[in-house]
Structure formats: structure tokens, C-alpha cells
C-alpha positions in Angstrom: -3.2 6.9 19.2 -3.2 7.8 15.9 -6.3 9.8 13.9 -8.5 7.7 11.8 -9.0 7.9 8.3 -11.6 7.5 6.2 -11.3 4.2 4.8 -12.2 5.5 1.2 -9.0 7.7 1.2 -6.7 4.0 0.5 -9.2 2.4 -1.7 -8.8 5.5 -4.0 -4.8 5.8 -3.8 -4.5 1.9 -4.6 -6.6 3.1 -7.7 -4.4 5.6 -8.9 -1.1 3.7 -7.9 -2.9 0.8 -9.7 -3.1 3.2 -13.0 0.8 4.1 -12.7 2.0 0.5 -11.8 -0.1 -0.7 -15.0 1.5 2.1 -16.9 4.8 0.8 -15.7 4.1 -2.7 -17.0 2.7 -1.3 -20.2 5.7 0.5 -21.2 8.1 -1.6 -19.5 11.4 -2.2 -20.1 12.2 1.3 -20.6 14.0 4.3 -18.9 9.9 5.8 -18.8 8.8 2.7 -17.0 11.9 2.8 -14.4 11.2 6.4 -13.7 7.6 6.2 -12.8 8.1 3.7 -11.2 10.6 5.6 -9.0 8.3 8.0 -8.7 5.5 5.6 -7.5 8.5 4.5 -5.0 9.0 7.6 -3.7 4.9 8.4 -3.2 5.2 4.6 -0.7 8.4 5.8 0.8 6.0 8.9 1.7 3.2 7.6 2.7 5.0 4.8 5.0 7.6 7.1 6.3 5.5 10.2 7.2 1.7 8.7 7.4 -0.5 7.6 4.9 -2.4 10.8 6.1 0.3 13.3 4.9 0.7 11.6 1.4 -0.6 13.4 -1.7 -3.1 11.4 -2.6 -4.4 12.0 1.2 -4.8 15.6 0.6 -6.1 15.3 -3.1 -9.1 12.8 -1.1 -9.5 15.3 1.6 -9.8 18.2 -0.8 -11.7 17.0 -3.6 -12.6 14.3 -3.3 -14.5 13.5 0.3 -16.3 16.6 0.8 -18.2 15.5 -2.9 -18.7 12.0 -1.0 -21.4 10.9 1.6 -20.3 10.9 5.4 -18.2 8.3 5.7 -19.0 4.4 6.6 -16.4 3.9 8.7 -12.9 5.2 9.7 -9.9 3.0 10.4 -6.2 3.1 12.0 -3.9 4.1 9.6 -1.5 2.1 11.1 -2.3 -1.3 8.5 -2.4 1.0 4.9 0.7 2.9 6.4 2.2 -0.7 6.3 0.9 -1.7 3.2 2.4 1.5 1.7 5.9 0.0 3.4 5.5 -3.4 1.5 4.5 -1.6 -1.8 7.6 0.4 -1.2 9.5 -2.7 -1.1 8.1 -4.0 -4.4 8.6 -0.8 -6.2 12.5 -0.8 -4.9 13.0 -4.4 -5.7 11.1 -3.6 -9.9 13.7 -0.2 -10.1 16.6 -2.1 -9.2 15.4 -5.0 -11.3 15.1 -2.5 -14.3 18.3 -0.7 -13.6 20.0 -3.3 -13.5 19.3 -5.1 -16.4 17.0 -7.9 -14.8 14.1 -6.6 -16.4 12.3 -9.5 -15.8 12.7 -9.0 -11.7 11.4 -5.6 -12.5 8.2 -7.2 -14.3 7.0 -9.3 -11.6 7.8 -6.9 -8.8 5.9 -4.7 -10.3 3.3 -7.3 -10.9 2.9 -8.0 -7.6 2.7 -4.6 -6.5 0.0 -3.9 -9.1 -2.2 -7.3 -8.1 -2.1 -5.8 -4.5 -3.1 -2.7 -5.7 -5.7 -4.0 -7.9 -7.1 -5.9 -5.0 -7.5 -3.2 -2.7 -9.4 -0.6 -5.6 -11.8 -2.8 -7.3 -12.5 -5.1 -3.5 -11.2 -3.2 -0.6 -8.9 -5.7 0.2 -5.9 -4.7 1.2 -3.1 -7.7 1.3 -0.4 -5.4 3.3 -3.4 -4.4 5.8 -4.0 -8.2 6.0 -0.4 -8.7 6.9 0.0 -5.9 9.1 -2.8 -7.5 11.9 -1.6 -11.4 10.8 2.2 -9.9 12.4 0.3 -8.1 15.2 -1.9 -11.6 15.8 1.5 -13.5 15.9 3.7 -10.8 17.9 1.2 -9.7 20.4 1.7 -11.2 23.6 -1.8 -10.1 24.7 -3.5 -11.5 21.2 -6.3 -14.3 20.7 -3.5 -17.0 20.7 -1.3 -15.8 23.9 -5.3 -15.2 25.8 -5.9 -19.3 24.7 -3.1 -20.5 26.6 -3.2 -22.0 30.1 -0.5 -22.7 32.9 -0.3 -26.1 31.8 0.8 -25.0 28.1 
């Protein structure tokens, strides 16, 4: 089992990667754009490869920002914003390659897409990847609400 995490800790990265993905989009097509955006690649490849509790923006919550902060509402499984962080990941590779090679306008929605997601999760706290990750666990789980429903007869 996996430590919590305070669930403020992703609502204040998907700010900041919100800032850099608009920043992307603002000075987009250019070699700027497709290098932050790289970089905004590597910080998902991070967070989904080694924990969204190791990443950067993790430590710059835990060490500034949280002990300036109420006790926290709640605390969740990392396990959905470590996904999220995977999908993001996915859009950020698909926008670099997009700009690389030329496609500039693959890059732009991409990106856009990453940035919507992002947007979502900072100004509502909700996170679409999070969302995805538990509709995949529904579907996948052979112990889930729709496997429980089931009777001999099915």
C-alpha cells in the first residue's frame, strides 16, 4: 500500500504545469515552446515513473508550501494523479514530436489537451486522468461493483 498524499499537493502541480503548458501555447511554434515543453515532459515522466510523491513539485508542496496550509482535508492514493501524470506524459510526447516534426498543429492540440486537463484539476479539483484511472480499475476489476452485480445465471 502506498502512502497518502495530501490531495492539495496535485491541485497545486496541475497549477504550475497549467502556467508552463499555457506558456507553451503562447509561444508556440518555436524551438522555446518545444523545449519547455520537454521539460514539462520530463517533470510527467517523473512523477509517473518514480511517484507523484518524489516529483519536484511534491517537495516544493511539502516544504513550502503545506506547513503554511491548514491540516489537511483529506489524503488520497497516489496511485490515480501518478496515472494522470502518465497520460499527461503522453500528451506532452505526442505535442514535442508534433513540434519537432513540423506538425505544429499536432503539437497545438496536444498540448491543448494537456493544458484543459490541467486547467481542470487547478481551478476545480478535477482531475480527468484520476477519473480514468478508477473508470479502468471499475472495468478491469474482477471484484468491482459490475463483477459483485452478476449472478450464476449471467
Amino acid at each position: 500500500m502506498s502512502t497518502q498524499i495530501d490531495s492539495r499537493g496535485p491541485q497545486l502541480n496541475a497549477a504550475v504545469t497549467a502556467v508552463v503548458l499555457a506558456t507553451v501555447l503562447a509561444t508556440a511554434p518555436s524551438t522555446f515552446a518545444t523545449v519547455l515543453l520537454s521539460v514539462q515532459a520530463a517533470l510527467f515522466a517523473w512523477a509517473a515513473v518514480l511517484g507523484v510523491q518524489r516529483s519536484p513539485h511534491s517537495w516544493f508542496f511539502r516544504t513550502f508550501v503545506r506547513p503554511r496550509l491548514t491540516k489537511a482535508p483529506e489524503w488520497e492514493d497516489p496511485a490515480p494523479p501518478r496515472f494522470a501524470q502518465a497520460v499527461g506524459l503522453g500528451f506532452a510526447l505526442v505535442g514535442v514530436i508534433g513540434f519537432l516534426s513540423g506538425a505544429d498543429l499536432l503539437g497545438l492540440v496536444a498540448t491543448g489537451f494537456a493544458l484543459t486537463a490541467a486547467l481542470l484539476n487547478a481551478v476545480f479539483r478535477f482531475c480527468l486522468g484520476c477519473e480514468l484511472y478508477l473508470l479502468i480499475r471499475r472495468f478491469t476489476s474482477t471484484s468491482g461493483p459490475v463483477a459483485a452485480g452478476r449472478s450464476a445465471t449471467n
